[in-house]
LUMDRENFI-534144 format. One line per 8 residues: number of its first residue (from 1); their letters; for each residue x, y, z of N, C-alpha, C, CB. Coordinates in pm, whole numbers. Glycine has a CB too. Layout:
<pts>
NUM	A	X/Y/Z/X/Y/Z/X/Y/Z/X/Y/Z | ... $
</pts>
This chain:
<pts>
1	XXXXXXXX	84/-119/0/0/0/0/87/124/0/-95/1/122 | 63/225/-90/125/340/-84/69/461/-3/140/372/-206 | 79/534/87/25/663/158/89/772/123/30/662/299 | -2/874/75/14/971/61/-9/1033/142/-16/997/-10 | 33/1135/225/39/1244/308/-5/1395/217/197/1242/371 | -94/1414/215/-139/1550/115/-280/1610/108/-118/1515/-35 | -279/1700/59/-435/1776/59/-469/1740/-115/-428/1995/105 | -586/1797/-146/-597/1753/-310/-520/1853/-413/-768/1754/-362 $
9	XXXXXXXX	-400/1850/-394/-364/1971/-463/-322/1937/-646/-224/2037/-366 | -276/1978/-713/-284/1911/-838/-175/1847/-880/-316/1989/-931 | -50/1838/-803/92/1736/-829/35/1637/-738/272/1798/-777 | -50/1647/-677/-78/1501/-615/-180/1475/-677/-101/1478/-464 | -245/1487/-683/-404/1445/-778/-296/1388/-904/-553/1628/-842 | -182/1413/-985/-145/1361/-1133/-82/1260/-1096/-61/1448/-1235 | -15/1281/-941/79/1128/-937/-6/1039/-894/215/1114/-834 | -98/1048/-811/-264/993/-786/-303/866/-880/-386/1127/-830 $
17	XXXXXXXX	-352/998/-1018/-388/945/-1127/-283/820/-1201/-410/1064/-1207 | -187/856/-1180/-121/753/-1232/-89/635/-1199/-45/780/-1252 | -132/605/-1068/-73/534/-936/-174/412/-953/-87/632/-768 | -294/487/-985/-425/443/-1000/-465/354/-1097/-495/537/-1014 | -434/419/-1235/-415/357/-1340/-347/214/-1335/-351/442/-1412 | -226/249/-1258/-69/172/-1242/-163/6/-1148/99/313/-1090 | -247/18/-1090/-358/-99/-1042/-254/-64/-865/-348/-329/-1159 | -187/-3/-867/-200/34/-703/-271/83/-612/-143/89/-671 $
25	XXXXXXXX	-253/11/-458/-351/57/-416/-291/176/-307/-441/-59/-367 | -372/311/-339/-298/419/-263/-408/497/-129/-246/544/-394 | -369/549/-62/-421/601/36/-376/710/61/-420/539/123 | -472/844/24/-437/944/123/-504/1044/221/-379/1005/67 | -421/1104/294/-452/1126/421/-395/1283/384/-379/1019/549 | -513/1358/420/-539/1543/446/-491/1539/628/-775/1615/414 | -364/1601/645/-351/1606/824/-495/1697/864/-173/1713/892 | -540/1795/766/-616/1876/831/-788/1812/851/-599/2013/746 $
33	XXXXXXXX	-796/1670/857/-883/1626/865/-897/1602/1021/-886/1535/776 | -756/1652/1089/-753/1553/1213/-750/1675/1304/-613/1430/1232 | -798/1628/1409/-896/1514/1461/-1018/1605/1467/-854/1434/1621 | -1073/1691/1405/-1247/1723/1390/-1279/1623/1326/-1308/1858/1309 | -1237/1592/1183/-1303/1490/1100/-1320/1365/1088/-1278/1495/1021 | -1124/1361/1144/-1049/1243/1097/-1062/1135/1252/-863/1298/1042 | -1011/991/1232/-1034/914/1353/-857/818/1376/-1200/794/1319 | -797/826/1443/-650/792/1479/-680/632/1609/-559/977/1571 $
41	XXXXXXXX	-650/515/1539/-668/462/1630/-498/363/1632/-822/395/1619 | -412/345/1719/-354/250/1757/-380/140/1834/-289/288/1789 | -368/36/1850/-404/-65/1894/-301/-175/1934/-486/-98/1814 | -215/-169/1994/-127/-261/2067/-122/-397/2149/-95/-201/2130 | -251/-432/2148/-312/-561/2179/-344/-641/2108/-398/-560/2232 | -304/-671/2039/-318/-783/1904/-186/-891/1928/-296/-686/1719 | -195/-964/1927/-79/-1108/1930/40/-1108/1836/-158/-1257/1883 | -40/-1029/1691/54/-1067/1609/110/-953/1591/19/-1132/1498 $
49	XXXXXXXX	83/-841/1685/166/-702/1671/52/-545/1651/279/-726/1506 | 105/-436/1638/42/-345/1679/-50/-346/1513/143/-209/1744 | -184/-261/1558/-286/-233/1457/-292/-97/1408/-413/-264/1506 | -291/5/1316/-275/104/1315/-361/164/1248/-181/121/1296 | -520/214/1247/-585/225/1177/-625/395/1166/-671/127/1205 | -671/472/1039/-693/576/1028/-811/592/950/-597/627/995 | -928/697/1002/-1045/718/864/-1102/839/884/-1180/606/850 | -1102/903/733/-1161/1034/723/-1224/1001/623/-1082/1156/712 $
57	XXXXXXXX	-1307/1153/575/-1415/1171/521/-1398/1084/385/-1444/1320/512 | -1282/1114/322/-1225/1037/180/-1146/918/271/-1095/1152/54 | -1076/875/366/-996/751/332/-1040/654/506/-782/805/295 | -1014/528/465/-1007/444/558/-898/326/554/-1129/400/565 | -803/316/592/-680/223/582/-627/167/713/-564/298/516 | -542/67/747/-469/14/792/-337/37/767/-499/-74/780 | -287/175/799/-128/186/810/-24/129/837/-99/243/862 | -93/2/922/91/-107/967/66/-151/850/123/-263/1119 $
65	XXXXXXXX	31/-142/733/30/-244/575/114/-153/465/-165/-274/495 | 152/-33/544/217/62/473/345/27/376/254/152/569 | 427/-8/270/514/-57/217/599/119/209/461/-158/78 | 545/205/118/607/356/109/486/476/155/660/387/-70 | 564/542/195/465/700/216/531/843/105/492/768/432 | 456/864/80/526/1037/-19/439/1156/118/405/1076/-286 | 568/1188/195/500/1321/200/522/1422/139/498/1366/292 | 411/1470/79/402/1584/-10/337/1749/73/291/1521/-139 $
73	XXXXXXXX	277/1758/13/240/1926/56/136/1914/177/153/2027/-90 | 142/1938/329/33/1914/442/-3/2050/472/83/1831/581 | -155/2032/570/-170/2157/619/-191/2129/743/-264/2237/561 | -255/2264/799/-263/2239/972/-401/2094/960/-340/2441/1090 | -376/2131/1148/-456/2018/1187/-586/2072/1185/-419/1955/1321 | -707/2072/1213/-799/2160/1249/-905/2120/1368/-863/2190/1130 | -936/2181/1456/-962/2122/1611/-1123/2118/1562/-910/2244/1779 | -1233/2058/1681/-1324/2060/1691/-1375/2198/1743/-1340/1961/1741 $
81	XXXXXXXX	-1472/2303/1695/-1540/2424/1715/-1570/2434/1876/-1677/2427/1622 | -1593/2284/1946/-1655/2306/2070/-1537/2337/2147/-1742/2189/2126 | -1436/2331/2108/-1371/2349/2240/-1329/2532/2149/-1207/2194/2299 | -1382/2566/2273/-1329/2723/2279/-1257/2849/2278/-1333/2741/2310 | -1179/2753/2383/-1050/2839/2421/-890/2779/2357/-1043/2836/2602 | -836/2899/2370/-691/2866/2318/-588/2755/2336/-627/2953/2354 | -625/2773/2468/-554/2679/2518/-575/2516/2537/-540/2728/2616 | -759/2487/2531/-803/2384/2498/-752/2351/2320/-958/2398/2536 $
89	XXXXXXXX	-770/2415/2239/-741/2401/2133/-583/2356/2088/-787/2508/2092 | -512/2430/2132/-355/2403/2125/-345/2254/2213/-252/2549/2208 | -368/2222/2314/-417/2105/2316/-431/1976/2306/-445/2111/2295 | -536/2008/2203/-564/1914/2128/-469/1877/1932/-723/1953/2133 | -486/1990/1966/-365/2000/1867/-209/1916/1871/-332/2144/1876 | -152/1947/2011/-48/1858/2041/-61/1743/2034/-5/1868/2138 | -181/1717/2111/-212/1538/2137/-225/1525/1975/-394/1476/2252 | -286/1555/1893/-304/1505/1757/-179/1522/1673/-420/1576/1692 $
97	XXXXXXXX	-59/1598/1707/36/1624/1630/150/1501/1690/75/1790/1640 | 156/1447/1808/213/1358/1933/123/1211/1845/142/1424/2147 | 15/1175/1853/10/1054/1803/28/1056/1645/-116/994/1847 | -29/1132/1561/15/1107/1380/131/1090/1393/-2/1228/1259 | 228/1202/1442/339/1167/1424/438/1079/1454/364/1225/1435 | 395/1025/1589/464/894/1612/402/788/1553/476/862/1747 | 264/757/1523/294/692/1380/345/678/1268/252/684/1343 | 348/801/1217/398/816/1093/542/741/1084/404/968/1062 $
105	XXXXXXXX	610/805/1222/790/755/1240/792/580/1279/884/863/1412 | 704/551/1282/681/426/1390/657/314/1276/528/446/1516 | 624/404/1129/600/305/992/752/215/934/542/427/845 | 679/91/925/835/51/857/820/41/684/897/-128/924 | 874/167/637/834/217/506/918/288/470/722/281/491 | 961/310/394/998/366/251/921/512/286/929/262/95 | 1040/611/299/987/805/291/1027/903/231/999/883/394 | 903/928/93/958/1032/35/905/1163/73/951/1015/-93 $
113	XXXXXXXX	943/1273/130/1078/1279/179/1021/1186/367/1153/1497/177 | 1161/1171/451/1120/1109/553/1083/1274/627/1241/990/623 | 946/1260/733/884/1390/782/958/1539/818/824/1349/900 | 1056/1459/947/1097/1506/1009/1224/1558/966/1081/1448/1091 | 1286/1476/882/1407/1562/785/1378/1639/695/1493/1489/710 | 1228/1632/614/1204/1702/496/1164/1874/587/1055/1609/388 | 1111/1867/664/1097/1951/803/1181/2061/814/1129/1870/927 | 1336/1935/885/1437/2015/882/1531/2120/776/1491/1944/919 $
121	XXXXXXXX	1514/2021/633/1550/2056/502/1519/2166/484/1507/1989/407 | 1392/2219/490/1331/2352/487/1424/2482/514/1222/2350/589 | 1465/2455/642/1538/2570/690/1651/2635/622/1581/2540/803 | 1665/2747/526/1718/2801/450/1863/2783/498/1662/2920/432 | 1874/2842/642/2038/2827/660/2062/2725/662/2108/2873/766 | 2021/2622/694/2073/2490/688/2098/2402/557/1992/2424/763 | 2025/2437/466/2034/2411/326/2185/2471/291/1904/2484/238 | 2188/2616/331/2300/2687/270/2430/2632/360/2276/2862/276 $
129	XXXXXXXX	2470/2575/457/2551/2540/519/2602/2398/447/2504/2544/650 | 2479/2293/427/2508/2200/369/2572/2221/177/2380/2124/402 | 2530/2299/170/2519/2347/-20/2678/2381/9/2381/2529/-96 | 2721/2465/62/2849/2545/110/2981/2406/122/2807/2638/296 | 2932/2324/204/3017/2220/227/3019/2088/101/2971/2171/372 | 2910/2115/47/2926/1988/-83/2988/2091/-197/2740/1897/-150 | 3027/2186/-205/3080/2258/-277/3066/2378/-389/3114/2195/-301 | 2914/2376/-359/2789/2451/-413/2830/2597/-395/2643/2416/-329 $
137	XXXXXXXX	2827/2728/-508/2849/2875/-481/2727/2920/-423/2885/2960/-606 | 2728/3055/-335/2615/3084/-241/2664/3219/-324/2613/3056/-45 | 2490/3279/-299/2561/3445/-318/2579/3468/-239/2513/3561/-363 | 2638/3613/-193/2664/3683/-109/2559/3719/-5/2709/3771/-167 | 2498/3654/122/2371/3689/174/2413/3753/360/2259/3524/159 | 2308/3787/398/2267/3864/495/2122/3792/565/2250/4012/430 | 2145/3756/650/2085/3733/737/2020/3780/864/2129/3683/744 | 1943/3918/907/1959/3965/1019/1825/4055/1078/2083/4037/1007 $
145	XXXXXXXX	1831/4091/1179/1735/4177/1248/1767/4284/1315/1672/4118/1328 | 1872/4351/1253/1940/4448/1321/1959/4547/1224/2063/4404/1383 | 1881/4643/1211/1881/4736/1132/2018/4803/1075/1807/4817/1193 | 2120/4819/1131/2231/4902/1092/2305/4827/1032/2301/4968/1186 | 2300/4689/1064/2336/4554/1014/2318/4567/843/2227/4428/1089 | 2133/4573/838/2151/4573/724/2138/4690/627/2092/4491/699 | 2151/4801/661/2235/4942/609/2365/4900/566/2261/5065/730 | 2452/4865/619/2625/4846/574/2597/4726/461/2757/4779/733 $
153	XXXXXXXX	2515/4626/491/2476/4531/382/2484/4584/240/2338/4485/404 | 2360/4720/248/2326/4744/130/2383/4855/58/2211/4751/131 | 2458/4929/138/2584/4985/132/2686/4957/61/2624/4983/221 | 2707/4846/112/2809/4756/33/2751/4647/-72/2894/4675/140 | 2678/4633/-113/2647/4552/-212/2551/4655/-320/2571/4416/-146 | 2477/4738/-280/2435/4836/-380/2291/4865/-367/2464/4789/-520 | 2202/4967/-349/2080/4992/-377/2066/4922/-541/2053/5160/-357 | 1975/4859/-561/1965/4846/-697/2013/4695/-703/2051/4960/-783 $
161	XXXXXXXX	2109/4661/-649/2172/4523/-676/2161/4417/-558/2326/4544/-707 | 2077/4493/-415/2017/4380/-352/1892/4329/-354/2031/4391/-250 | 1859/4271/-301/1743/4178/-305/1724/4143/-132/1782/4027/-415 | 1555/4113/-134/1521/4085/11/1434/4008/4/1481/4186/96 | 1389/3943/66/1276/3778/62/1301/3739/182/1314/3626/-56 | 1166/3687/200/1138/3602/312/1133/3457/324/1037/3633/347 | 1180/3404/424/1206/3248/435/1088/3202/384/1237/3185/582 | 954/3211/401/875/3092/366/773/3200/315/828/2968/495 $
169	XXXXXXXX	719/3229/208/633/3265/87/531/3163/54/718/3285/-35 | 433/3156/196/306/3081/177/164/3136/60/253/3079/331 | 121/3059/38/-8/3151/-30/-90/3215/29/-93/3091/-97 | -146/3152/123/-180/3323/205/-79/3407/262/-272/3314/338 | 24/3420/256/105/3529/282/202/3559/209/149/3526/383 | 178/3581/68/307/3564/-46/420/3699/-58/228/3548/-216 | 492/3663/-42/606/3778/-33/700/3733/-152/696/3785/129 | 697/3829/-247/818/3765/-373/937/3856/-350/765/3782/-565 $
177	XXXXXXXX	1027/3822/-405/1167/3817/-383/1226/3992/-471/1236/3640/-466 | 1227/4091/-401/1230/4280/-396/1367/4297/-437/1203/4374/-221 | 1370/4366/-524/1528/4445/-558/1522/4583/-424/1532/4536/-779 | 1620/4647/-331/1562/4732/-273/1584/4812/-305/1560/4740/-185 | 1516/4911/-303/1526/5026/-408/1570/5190/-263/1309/5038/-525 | 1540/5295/-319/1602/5411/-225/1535/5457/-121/1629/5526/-291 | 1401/5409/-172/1307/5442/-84/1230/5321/32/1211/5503/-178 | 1282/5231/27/1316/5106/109/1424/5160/217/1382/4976/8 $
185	XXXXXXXX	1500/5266/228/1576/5234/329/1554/5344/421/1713/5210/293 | 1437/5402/379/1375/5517/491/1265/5401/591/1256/5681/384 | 1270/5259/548/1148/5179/656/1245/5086/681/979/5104/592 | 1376/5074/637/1474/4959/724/1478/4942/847/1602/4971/714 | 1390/5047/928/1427/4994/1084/1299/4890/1108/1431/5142/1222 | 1227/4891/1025/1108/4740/1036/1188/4585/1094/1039/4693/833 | 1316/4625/1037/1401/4481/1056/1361/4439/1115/1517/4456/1089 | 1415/4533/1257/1399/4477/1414/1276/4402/1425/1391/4596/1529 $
193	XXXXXXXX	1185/4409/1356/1040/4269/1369/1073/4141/1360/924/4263/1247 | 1147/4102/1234/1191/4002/1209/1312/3980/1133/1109/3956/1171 | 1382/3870/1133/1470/3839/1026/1439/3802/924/1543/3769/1046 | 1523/3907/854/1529/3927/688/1667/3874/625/1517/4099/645 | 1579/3836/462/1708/3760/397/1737/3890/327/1686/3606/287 | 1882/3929/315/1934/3974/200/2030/3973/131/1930/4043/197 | 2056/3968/8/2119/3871/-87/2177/3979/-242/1977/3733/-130 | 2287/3952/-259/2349/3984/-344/2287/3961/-456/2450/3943/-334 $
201	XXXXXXXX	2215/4059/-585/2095/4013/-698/2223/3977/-774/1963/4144/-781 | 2161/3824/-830/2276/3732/-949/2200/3758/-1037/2317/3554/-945 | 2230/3818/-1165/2196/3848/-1272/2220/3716/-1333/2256/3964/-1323 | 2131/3704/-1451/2182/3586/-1517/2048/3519/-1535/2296/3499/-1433 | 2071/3386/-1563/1933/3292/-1582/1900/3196/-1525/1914/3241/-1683 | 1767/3181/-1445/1736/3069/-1392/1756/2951/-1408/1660/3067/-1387 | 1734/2836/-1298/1707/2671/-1311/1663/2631/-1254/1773/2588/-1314 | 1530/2564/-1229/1456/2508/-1188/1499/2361/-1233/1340/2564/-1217 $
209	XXXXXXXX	1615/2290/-1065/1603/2154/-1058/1540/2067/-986/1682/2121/-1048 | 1520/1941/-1064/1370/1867/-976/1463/1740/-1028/1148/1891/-1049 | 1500/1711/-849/1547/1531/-873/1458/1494/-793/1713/1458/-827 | 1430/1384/-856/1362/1254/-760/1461/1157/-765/1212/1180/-815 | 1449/1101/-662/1587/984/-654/1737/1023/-705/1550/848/-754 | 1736/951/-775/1878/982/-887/1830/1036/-990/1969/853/-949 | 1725/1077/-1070/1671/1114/-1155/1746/1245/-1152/1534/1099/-1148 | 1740/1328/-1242/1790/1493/-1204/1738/1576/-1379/2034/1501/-1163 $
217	XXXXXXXX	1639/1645/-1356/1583/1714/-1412/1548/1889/-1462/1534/1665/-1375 | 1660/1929/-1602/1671/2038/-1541/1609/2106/-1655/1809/2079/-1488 | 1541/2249/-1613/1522/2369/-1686/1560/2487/-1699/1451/2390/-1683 | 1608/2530/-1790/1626/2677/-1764/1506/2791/-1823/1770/2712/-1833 | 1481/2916/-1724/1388/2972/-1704/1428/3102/-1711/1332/2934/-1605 | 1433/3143/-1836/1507/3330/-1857/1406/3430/-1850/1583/3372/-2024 | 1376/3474/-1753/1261/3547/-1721/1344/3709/-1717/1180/3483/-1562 | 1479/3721/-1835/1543/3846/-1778/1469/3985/-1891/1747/3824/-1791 $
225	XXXXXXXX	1383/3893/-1978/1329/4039/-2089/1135/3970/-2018/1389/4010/-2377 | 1102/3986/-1912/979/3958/-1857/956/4019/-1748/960/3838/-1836 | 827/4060/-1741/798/4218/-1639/852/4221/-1481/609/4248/-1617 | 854/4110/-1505/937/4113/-1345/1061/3939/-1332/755/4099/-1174 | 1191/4055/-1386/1340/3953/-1398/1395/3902/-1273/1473/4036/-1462 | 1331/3968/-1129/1396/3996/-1012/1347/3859/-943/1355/4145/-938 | 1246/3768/-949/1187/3641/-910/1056/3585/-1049/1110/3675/-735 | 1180/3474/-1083/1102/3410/-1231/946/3360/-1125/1226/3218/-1337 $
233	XXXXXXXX	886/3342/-1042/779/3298/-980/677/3379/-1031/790/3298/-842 | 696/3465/-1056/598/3616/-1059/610/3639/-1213/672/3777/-953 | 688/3564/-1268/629/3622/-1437/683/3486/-1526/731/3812/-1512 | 642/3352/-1454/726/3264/-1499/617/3231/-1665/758/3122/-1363 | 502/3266/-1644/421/3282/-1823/470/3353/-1898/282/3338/-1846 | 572/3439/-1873/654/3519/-1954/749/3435/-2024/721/3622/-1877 | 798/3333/-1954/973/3388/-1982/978/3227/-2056/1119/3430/-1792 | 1134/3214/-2130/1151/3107/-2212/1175/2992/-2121/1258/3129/-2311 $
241	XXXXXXXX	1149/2915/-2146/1164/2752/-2044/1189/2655/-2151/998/2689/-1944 | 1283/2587/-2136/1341/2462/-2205/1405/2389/-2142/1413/2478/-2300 | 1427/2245/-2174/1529/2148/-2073/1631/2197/-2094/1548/1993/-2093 | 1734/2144/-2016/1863/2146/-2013/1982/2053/-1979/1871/2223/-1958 | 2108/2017/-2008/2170/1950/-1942/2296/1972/-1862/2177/1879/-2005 | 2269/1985/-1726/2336/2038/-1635/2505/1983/-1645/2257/2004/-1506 | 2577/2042/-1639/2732/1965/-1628/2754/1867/-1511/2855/2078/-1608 | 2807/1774/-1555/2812/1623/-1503/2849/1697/-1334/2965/1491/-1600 $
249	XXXXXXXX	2956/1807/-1337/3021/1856/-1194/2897/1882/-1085/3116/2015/-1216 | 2841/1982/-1148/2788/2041/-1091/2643/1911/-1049/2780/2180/-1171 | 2607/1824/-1113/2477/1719/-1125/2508/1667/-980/2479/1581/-1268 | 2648/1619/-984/2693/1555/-859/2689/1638/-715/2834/1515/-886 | 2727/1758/-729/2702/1840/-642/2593/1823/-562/2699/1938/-691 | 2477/1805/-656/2329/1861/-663/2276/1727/-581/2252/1893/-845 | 2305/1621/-632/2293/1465/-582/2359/1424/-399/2406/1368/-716 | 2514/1484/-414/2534/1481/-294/2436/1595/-185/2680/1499/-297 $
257	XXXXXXXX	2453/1692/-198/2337/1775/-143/2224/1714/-50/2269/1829/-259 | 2142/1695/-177/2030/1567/-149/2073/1481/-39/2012/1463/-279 | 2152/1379/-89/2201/1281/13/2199/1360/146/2352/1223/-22 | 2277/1413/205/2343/1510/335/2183/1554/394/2467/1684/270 | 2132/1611/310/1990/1651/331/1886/1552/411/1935/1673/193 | 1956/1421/329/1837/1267/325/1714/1301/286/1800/1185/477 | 1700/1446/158/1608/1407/65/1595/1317/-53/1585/1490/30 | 1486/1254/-95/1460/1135/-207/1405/1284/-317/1301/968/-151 $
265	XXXXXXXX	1344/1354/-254/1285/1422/-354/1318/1574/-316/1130/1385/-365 | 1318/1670/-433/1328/1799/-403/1325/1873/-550/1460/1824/-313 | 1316/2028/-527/1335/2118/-630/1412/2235/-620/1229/2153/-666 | 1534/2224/-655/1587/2338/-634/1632/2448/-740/1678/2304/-569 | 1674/2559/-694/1663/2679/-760/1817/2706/-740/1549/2790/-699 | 1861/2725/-882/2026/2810/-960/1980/2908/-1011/2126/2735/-1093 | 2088/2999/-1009/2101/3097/-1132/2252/3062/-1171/2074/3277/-1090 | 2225/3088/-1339/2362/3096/-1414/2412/3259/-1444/2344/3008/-1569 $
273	XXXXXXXX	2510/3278/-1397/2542/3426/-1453/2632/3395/-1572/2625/3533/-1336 | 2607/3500/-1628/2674/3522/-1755/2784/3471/-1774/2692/3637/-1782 | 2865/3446/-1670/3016/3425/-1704/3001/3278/-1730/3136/3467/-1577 | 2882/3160/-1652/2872/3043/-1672/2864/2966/-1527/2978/3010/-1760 | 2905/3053/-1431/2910/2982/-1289/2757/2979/-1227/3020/3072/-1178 | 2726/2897/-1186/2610/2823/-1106/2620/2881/-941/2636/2634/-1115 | 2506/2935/-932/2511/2990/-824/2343/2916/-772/2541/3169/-842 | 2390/2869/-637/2245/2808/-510/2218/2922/-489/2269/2715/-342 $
281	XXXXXXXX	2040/2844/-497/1975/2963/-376/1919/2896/-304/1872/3081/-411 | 1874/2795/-317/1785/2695/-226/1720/2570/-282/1670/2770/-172 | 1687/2483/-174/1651/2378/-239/1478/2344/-168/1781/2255/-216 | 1403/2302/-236/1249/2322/-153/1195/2144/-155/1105/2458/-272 | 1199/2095/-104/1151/1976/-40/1013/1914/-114/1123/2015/114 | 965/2048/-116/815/1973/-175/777/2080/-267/673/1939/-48 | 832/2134/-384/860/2192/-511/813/2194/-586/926/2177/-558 | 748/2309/-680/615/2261/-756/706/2214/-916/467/2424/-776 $
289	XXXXXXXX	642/2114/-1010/702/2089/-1087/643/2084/-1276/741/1985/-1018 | 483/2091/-1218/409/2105/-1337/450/2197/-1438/290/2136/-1306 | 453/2369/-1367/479/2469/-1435/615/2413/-1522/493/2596/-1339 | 709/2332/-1514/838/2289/-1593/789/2171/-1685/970/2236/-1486 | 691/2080/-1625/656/1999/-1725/555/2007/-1853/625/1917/-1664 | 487/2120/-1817/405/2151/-1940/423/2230/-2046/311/2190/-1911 | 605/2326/-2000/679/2398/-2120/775/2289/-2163/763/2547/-2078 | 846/2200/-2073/925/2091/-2123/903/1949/-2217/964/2057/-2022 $
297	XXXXXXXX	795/1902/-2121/791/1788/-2147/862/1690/-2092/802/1785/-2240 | 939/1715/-1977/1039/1659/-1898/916/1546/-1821/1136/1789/-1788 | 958/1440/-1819/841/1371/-1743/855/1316/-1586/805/1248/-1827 | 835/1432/-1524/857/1422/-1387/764/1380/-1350/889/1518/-1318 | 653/1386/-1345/516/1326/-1288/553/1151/-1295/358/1380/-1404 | 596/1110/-1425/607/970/-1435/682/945/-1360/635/912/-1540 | 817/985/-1356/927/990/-1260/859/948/-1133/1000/1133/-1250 | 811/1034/-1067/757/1056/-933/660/903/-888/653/1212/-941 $
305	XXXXXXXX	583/893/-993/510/748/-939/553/630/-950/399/720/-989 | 674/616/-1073/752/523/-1114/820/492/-960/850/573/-1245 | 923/596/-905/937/603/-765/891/523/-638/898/698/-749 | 782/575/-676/702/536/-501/635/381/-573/518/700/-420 | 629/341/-733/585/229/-750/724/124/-717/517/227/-895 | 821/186/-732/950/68/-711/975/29/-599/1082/103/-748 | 953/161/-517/934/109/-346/837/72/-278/960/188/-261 | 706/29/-397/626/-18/-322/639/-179/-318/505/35/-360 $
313	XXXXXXXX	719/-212/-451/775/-345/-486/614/-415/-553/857/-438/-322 | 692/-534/-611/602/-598/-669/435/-614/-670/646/-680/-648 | 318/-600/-753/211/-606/-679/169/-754/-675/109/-516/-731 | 71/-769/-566/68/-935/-515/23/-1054/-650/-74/-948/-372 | 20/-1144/-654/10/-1239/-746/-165/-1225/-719/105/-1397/-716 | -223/-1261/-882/-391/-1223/-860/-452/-1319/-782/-482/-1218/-997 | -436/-1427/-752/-415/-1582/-714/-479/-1494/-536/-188/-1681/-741 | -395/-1446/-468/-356/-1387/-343/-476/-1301/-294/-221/-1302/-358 $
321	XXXXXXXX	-487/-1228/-413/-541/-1087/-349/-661/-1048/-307/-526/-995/-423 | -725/-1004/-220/-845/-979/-199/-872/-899/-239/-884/-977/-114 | -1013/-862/-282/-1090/-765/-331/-1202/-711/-259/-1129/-805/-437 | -1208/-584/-231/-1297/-503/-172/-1379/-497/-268/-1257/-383/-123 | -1520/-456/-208/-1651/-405/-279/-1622/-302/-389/-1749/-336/-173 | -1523/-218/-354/-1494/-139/-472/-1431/-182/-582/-1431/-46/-444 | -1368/-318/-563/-1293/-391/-673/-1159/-364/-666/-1338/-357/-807 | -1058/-345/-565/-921/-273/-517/-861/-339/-454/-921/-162/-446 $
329	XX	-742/-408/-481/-651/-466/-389/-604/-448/-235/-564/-453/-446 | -730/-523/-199/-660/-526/-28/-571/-567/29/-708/-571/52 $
</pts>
């Protein structure tokens, strides 16, 4: 059985579809079903070992039957309305974040990515520490909450030629990636709220890489004659997109990375400057990949289920298998 960890978003709905087709049998699980919707039962009294059962509105499974899991894109949990207060709520929240998750870790399965590292992966400096040591170029960045801090930053690197972004650019709170301009540094003392990235602007042309496994999949994305050159995200219907083939050096780079990371899956983001050198900016765990496959043709989607079908291993002999009312391999 394969589990998906995801909401219905549309890179999971295609690897879904294919999975489906493929006569596997998949399961997935919305975290934000739990526990208003959703039902978490462990069961440790059984002879022949623990029982692990889960059911929401869309799924009902037996998780100790788990062979691989993909976690992909999750959201919050969402509590029951009756309880009121904050603190009842947070809560319940723990207790529900305390048992999924020690199930989840408690699976003997195959994890793309595994939770708690794909988690950690996230964290920008830590990406850049690891990128730094496998041999990867960083631009020139700034890290800080100290206003005067980042005055001498931009001082020294240039009105006009820095850039500022925020660690995590959710959809309800989208922040794209700012050249700062002159009139940005009459509100620099905002810093002090939070820490801000700022970063040396690499001119040059995008890459959007997407390995799964050993797979390594690349595009380049020249968004530099498109209304906004400063983050290809924001005008990526603009700009030219074609495959590419990354130099064998740099592929390995990209692969070890991964490894150190102990991601199976990811998407990360280069720029090439003009001169030809490859410059990191980050690598994103759970990476959108459509927008590259529908100017490419690169077949990452197949990639992706091919994946989680190899680690799900063989499907059972027909001889074996039971069949549910729906007609689906139990």
């Amino acid at each position: 059985m394969i589990l998906v960890v995801s909401y219905d978003e549309d890179h999971t709905l295609e690897v879904l579809r294919r999975l489906e087709v493929a006569g596997r049998e998949v399961v997935r699980v919305d975290l934000a079903d739990f526990p208003a919707r959703g039902e978490i039962t462990l069961d440790y009294t059984a002879a022949e070992g623990p029982v692990h059962t889960i059911a929401t509105p869309t799924a009902q499974a037996r998780l100790d039957r788990c062979r691989v899991a993909w976690w992909r894109r999750v959201r919050p949990f969402t509590v029951d309305r009756a309880l009121g207060t904050s603190r009842d709520q947070g809560f319940a929240v723990s207790e529900t974040s305390q048992a999924l998750h020690g199930l989840f870790h408690s699976l003997n399965c195959a994890w793309v990515n595994p939770p708690a590292l794909d988690g950690i992966a996230h964290h920008k400096p830590y990406q850049w520490e690891v990128a730094r040591r496998t041999g990867l170029t960083l631009p020139r960045t700034l890290v800080t909450n100290h206003p005067e801090k980042a005055r001498r930053f931009i001082r020294e690197t240039g009105v006009g030629r820095t850039v500022f972004k925020a660690f995590i650019a959710s959809a309800d709170a989208w922040r794209e990636t700012r050249l700062v301009r002159a009139e940005d540094l009459a509100v620099l003392d905002s810093v002090r709220y939070a820490p801000v990235i700022f970063q040396e602007f690499v001119p040059g042309t995008d890459l959007r890489v997407t390995i799964v496994g050993e797979r390594v999949f690349a595009a380049e994305i020249d968004a530099s004659e498109t209304s906004y050159p400063v983050d290809m995200r924001m005008a990526v219907n603009e700009a030219r997109v074609r495959p590419v083939v990354l130099p064998s050096e740099l592929t390995g780079r990209l692969l070890r990375l991964m490894r150190s990371l102990s991601l199976v899956y990811g998407a990360v983001d280069l720029r090439r400057r003009p001169s030809g050198e490859y410059v990191f900016l980050e690598v994103n765990p759970a990476g959108q990949w459509l927008f590259v496959e529908e100017r490419t043709q690169l077949p990452i989607t197949a990639e992706v289920a091919a994946l989680l079908t190899r680690l799900d291993g063989p499907e059972p002999e027909p001889a074996t298998a039971v069949r549910s009312p729906a007609g689906r391999a139990v």
